[in-house]
N, C-alpha and C positions, 0 to 999 in steps of 0.2 A: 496638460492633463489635470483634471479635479484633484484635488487634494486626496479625500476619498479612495479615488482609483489610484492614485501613487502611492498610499498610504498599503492598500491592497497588495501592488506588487513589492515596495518596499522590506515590509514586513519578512518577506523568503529573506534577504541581502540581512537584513540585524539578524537573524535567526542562523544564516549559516556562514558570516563573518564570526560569531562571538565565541566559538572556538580556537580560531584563531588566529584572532589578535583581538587586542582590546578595539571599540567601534564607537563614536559617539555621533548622536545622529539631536538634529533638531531643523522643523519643519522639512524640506527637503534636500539637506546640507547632511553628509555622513562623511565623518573621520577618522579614519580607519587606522590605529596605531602599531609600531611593529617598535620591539625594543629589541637590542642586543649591540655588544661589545664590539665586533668584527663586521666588515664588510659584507662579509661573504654569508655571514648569519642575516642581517637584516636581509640581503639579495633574495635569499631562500624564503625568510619569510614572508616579503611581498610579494613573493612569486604564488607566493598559494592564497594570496588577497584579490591577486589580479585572475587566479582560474576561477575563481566565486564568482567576482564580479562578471567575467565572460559566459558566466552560465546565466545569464540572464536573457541571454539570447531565444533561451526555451520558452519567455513568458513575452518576447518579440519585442523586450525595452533595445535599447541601442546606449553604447558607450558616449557620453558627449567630449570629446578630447579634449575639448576648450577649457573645460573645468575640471577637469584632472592636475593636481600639484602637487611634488613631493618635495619634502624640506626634513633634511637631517640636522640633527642637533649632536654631535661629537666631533672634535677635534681630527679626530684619524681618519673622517669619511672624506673625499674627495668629492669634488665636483660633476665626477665623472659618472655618477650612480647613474642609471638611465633603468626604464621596464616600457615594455611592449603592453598596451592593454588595446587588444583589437585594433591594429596597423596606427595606433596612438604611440609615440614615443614619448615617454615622460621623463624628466629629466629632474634632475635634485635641482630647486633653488635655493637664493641666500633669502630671501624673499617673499610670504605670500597672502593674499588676500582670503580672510575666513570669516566669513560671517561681518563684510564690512573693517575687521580689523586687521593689521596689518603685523605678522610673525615676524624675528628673519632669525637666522641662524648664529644671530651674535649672543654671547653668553660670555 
């Protein structure tokens, strides 16, 4: 897709992600952040990152699973974090590749 036209449909996803959660987006890479103490808090709130993103289905973009990655940063989170975004399972890594650079979860 042209830049342009990504840029076009993009624009809905910054606009009704930055409620929330925090979003940071450059060229066509968006990183979409969710803070909280508890498990069960973060769960919740990327649960409502991943109904945004699913509604993009109305503008006919499609999920790419491949490049979907979650990585936690808190000691109390487990490995076992997973979210559904359109029959994608995404899993917490220790792990991941953003913009060329590599995160992981050690602190």
């Amino acid at each position: 897709m042209e830049p342009f036209a990504y840029n076009m449909y993009s624009n809905d996803l910054i606009l009704l992600l930055s409620p929330v959660c925090d979003i940071f987006s450059y060229a066509d890479v968006n990183i979409a952040c969710w803070y909280g103490e508890y498990i069960a808090e973060v769960t919740q709130g990327l649960q409502k990152v991943v109904s945004v993103i699913t509604h993009f289905r109305l503008n006919e973009m499609k999920v790419n699973g491949k490049n979907l990655h979650m990585i936690t940063f808190n000691r109390q989170m487990t490995k076992h974090v997973s979210l559904n975004v359109d029959g994608y399972v995404i899993r917490n890594e220790p792990v991941v590749k953003l913009l060329g650079l590599y995160t992981d979860d050690l602190y």
